[in-house]
N, C-alpha and C positions, 0 to 999 in steps of 0.2 A: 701636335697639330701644326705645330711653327713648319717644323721640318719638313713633313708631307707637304705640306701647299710651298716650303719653298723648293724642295727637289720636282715639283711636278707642270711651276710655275718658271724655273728655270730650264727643266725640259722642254716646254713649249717654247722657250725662246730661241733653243736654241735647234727647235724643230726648223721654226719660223723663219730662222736663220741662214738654213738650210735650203727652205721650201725653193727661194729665188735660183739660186744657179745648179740647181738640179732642174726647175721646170725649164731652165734657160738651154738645158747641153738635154734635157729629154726637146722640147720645139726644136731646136738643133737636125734632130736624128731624125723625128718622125712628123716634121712640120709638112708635108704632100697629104697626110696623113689627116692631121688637125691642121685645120691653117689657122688658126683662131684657137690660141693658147696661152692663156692669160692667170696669173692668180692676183684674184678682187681683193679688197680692203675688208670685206665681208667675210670672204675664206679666212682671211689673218686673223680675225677677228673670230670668230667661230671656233677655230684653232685653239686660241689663245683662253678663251672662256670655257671651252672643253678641260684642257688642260688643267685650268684652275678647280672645274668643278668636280673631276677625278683625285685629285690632293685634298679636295676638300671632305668627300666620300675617304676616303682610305683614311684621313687624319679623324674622322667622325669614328669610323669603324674601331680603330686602334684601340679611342680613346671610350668608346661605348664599350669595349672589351676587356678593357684592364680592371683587374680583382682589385688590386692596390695604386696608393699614392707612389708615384716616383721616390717623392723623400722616403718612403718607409721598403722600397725595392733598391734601393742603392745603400740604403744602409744596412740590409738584410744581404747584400752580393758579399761572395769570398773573396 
């Protein structure tokens, strides 16, 4: 569960990360276009709590799926 929400919570960060100078070199290109090209605090945020709540779903799913306890699947591995 750890893992899921941290791989899916560091993806959004590093979405997020992202989001700024990709919307900055897209207003760039096609700002005749949009003149009014903005990403809100809300978008970030929306983003970021999507993110979370998809790692939270797939670490629920995994972990609603699994037969066995880890301890008894790592000591049963060859």
């Amino acid at each position: 569960m750890g893992e899921s929400l941290f791989l899916s919570v560091s993806g959004g960060l590093l979405g997020i990360g992202l989001t700024f100078p990709v919307a900055k070199a897209f207003a760039a290109r096609v700002g005749t276009l949009f003149p009014i090209f903005t990403v809100s605090t809300t978008t970030v945020a929306l983003a970021f709590g999507a993110a979370g709540l998809v790692g939270l779903a797939a670490g629920l799913f995994a972990a609603i799926g699994a037969k066995e306890s880890i301890a008894s699947a790592l000591r049963d591995a060859p």
